[in-house]
C-alpha positions in Angstrom: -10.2 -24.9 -8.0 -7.0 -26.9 -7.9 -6.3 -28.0 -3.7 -3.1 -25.7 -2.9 -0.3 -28.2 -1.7 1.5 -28.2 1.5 5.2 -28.8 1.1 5.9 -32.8 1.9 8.5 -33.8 4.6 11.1 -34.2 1.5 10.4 -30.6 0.5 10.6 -29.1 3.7 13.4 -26.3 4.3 16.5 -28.2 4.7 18.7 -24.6 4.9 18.4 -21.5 6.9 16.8 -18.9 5.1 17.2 -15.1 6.1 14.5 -12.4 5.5 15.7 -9.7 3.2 14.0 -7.7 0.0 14.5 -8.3 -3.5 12.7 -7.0 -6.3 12.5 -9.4 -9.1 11.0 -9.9 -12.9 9.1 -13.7 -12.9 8.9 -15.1 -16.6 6.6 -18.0 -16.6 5.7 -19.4 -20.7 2.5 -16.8 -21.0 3.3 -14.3 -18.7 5.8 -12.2 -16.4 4.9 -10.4 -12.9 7.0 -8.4 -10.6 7.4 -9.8 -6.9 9.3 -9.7 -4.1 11.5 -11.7 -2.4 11.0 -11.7 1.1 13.4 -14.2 2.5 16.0 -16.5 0.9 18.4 -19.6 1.1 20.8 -21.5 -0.2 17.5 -23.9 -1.4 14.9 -21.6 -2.3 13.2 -18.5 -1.6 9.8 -17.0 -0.4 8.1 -14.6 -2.9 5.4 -12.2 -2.7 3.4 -11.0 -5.6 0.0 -10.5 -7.0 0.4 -13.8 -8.7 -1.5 -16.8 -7.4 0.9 -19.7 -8.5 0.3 -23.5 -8.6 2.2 -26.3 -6.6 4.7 -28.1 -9.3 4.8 -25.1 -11.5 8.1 -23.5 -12.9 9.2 -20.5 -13.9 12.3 -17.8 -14.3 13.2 -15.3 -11.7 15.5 -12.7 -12.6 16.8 -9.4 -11.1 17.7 -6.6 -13.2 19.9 -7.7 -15.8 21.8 -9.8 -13.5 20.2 -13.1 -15.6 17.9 -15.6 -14.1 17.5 -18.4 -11.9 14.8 -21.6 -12.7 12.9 -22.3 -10.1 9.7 -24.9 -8.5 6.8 -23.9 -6.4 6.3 -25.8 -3.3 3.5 -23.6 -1.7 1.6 -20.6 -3.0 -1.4 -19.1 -0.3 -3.0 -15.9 -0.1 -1.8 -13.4 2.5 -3.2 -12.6 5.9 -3.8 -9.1 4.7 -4.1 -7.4 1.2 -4.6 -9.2 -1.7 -0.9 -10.5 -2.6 0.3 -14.2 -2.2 3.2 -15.8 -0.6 4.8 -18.3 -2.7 7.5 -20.8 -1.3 9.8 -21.7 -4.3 12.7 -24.6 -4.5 16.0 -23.7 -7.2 15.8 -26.3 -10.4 19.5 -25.4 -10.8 22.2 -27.6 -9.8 24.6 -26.0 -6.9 27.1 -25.3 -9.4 24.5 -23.0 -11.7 23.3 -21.4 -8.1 27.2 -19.9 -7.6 27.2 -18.1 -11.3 23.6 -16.5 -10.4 22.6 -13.2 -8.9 21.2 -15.4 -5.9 25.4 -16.5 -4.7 25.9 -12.6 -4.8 22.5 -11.9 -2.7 23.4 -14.4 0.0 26.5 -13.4 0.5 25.7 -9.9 1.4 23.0 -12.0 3.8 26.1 -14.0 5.6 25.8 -17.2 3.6 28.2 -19.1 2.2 28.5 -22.3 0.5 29.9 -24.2 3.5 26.7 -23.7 4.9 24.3 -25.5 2.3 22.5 -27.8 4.7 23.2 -26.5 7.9 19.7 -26.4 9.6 21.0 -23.7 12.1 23.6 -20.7 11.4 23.9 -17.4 13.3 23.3 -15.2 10.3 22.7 -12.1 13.0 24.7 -10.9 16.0 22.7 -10.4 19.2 23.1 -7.0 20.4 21.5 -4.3 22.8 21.5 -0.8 21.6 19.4 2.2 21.7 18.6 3.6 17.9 15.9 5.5 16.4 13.4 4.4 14.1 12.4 6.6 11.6 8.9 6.2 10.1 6.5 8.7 7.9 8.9 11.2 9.2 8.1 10.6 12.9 11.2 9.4 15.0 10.6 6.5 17.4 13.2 5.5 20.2 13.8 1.8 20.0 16.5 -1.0 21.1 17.8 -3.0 18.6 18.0 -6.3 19.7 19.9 -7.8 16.6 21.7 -7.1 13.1 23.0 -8.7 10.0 23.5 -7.9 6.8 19.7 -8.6 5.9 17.6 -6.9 8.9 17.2 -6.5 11.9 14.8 -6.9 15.1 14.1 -3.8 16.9 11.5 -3.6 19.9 10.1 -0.2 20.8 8.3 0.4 24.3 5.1 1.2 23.1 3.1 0.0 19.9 3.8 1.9 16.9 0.1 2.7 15.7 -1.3 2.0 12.5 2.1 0.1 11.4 2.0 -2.1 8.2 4.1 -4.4 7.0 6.1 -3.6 3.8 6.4 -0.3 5.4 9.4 2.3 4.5 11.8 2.8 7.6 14.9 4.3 8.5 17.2 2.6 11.3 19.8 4.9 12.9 22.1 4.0 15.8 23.1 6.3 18.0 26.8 6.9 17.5 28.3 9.6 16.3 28.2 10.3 12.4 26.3 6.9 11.7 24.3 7.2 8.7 21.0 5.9 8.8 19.6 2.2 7.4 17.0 2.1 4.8 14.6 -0.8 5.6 11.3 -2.5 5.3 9.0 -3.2 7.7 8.1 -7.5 7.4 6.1 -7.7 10.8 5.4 -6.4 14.1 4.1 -8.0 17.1 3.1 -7.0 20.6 4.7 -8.3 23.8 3.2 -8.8 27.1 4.0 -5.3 28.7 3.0 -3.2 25.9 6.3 -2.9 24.2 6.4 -4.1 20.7 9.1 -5.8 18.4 9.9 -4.9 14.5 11.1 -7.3 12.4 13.3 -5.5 9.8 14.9 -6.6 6.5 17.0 -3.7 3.9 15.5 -2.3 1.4 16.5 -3.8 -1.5 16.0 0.1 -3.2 18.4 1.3 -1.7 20.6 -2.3 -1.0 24.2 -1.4 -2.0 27.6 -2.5 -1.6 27.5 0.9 0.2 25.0 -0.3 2.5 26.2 -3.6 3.0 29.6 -1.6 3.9 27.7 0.5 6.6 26.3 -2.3 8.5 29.5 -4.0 8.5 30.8 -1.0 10.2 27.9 -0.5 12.5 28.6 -4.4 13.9 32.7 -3.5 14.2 31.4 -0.4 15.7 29.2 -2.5 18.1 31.1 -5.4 18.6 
């Protein structure tokens, strides 16, 4: 079996990346798979898939019919749980080919913009403290939101939500009048000292509108 490859120094991310939810068609010369993109940047992206994927190896990645992007695998190891794999991909397009791709118009509705290419740090998310509910499998949970951006957000609820998974449907509602509710996907929880637990969040990329993107706009005017 061929030794998977951990990303060299010169490989390493060099740009912020921000988590979000894609779903995508992958066209490699004898196949295509469906994956996910699970975070993204101005220099590459993370995918999950059913697909194990070899270090070097290129292929298309295209949502809807919005054309496709060329990209390079860096990484590709199997998940903690389940039986998916992460893969950490690099763009083979020149910047110039990045800004005519579906992947300008994702970032943008993820706070990136071109300025920001190789900025190692960028505040993508506005720190906030606000009571919302959590809606999951129909069962409300209180919860304070800690931050929010156009891609997710981090929520912590007092207690552990039992038998959470990730990838896991939500809805996000703050508590101000008329507020319409966020759909989102669970990409991990972890436990705090104290028993409370924290919710890492990014949109669902179902339901990931201009509409959407509009809404959280007016949820951070709202909050701000």
């Amino acid at each position: 079996m061929e030794k998977k490859l951990i990303a060299p120094a010169a490989e390493r991310r060099n740009t912020t990346r921000v988590d979000c939810c894609y779903q995508v068609e992958c066209t490699r010369p004898d196949n295509s798979f469906k994956a996910s993109v699970i975070n993204m940047g101005l220099g590459g992206m993370r995918l999950l898939s059913a697909q194990e994927l070899q270090a070097e190896e290129c292929f298309s990645v295209q949502q809807a019919d919005m054309g496709s992007l060329s990209v390079r695998v860096v990484w590709c190891r199997p998940r903690s749980t389940g039986d998916n794999f992460e893969t950490g991909v690099v763009y083979r397009d020149g910047l110039e080919q990045l800004e005519n791709s579906w992947v300008k118009g994702a970032l943008r509705r993820l706070g990136f913009e071109t300025r920001s290419l190789y900025e190692r740090r960028r505040t993508l998310r506005a720190r906030i403290s606000v009571q919302a509910d959590l809606t999951l499998a129909g069962k409300v949970y209180g919860c304070t939101m800690l931050d929010l951006g156009l891609g997710g957000a981090l929520v912590e609820t007092p207690k552990p939500i039992l038998g959470v998974q990730e990838g896991a449907r939500v809805n996000l509602a703050v508590q101000l009048e008329g507020a319409e509710p966020l759909a989102a996907r669970i990409v991990y929880s972890r436990q705090l000292e104290g028993g409370s637990e924290q919710h890492g969040l990014c949109f669902d990329a179902d339901r990931l509108t201009q509409a959407q993107a509009r809404l959280v706009e007016g949820y951070l005017q709202a909050l701000g």
